[in-house]
N, C-alpha and C positions, 0 to 999 in steps of 0.2 A: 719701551722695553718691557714694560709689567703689562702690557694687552698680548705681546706675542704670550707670554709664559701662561695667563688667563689664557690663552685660546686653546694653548697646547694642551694643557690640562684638561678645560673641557670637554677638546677632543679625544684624550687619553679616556677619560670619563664616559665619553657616550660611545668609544669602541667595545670598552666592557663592558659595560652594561647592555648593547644590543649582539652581543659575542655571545649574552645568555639567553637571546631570545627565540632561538633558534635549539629544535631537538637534532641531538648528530646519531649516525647510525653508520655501521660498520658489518660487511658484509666477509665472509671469508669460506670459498668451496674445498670442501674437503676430499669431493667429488667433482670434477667440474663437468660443465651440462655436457653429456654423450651425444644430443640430439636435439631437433629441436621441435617442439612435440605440436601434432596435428590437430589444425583448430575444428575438426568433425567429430573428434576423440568425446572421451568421458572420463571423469576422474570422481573416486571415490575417496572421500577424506576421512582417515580416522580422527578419532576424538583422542587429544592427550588428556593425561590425567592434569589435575587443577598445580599450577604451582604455586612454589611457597619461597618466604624468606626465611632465613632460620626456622624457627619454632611457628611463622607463622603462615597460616595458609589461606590460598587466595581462593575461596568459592565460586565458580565459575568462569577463573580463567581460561582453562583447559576448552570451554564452550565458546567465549569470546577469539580464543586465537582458531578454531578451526572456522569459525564464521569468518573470520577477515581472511584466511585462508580460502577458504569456497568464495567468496565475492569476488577475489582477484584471479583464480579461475574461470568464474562465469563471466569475466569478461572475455574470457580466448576459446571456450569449448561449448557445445553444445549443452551437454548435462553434468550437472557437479551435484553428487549429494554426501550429505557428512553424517558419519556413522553415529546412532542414536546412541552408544555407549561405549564407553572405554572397552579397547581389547588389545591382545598381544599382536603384534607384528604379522605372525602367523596366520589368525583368524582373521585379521583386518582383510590380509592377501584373498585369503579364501571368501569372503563376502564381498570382495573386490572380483574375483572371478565368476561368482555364483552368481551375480549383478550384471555380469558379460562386460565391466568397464574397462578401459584402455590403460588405464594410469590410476594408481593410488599415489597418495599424500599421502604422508605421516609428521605429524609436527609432532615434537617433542618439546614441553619448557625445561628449559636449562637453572632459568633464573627465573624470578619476579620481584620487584621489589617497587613498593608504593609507599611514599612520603609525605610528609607535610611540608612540600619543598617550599610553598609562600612564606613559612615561616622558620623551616630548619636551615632552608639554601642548599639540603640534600636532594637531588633529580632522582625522580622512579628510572627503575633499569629492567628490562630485560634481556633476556637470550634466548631465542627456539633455536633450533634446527628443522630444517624441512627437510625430507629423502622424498625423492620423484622416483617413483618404477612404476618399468610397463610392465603392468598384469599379465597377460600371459608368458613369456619368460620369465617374471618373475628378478628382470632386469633393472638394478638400480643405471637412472639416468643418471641425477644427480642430485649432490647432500651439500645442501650450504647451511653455514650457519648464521645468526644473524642476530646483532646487539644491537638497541639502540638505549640511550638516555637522556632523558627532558632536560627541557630548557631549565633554569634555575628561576628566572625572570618571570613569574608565574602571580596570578590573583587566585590560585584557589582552584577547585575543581579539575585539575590534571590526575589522569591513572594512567596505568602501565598501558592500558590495551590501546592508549592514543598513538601508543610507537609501535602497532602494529601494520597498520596499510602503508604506510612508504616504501619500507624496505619490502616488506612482502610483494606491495604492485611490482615493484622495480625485480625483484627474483622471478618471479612469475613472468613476466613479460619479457627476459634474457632466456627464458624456455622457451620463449614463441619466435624470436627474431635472431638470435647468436648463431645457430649451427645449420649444419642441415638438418633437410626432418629426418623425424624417425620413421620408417617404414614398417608398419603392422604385418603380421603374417593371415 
């Protein structure tokens, strides 16, 4: 009788414990994809500003998420380039049309938050939002947002920007495969 309750336990033991060893991530369109965008296209990506936690701010976030952004792009279109400085919505569009591109990106951070999880047991968190529009209409495709947060089960060296390629591939690649295309004029 005391090897089943050992076993159970241990078992109980190594389900939480590898229940932390995994990063989860949660996707939600607030926009959901209108099309499904043409892999001969181009896409122009603005640069968000860097985010922060509270009072504290993360230096070259804002260049890490539009980079994991552009790589999960060039895998489905011809040319991806990402805009060399922060600008408004507005301008982004316009350097986006004046570039003759098919599609801008705009990631926005929501959140950022980096920890000492090996020794708090607090996980880094983010949240972007992406918005897809086709440049010349000026057409939002679509706006997902997108949270993920690390494992807990960590030696050290985890940051925010490691929870960016999953969900971002996985967004990105529901552009290419879920609808039908979108037809350029």
């Amino acid at each position: 009788m005391k090897i089943k309750i050992v076993h159970s336990c241990l078992f109980t033991l190594a389900a939480v414990i590898f229940s932390g060893c995994t990063s989860t991530y949660e996707s939600t369109a607030s926009v959901p994809v209108r099309g499904r965008l043409k892999a001969d296209g181009s896409a122009y990506v603005a640069l968000p500003e860097d985010g922060h936690f509270e009072s504290i701010p993360y230096p070259g976030s804002g260049r890490k998420t539009a980079l994991a952004v552009s790589t999960a792009f060039s895998r489905h279109l011809k040319k991806v380039e990402v805009a060399p400085e922060v600008s408004s919505y507005d301008a982004s569009l316009e350097k986006a049309k004046a570039g003759s591109f098919d599609y801008l990106v705009v990631p926005t951070i929501l959140h950022w938050e980096d920890r000492a999880t090996e020794w708090s047991g607090r996980p880094d968190r983010i949240q972007i939002e992406l918005r897809t529009v086709e440049v010349p209409a000026a057409d939002t495709l679509a706006i997902e947002s997108i949270k993920g947060t690390s494992k807990w089960a960590t030696f050290g060296g985890d940051v925010p920007e490691d929870l960016l390629k999953t969900p971002i591939d996985a967004y990105v690649d529901s552009l290419f495969t879920n609808a039908p295309a979108v037809t350029h004029p």
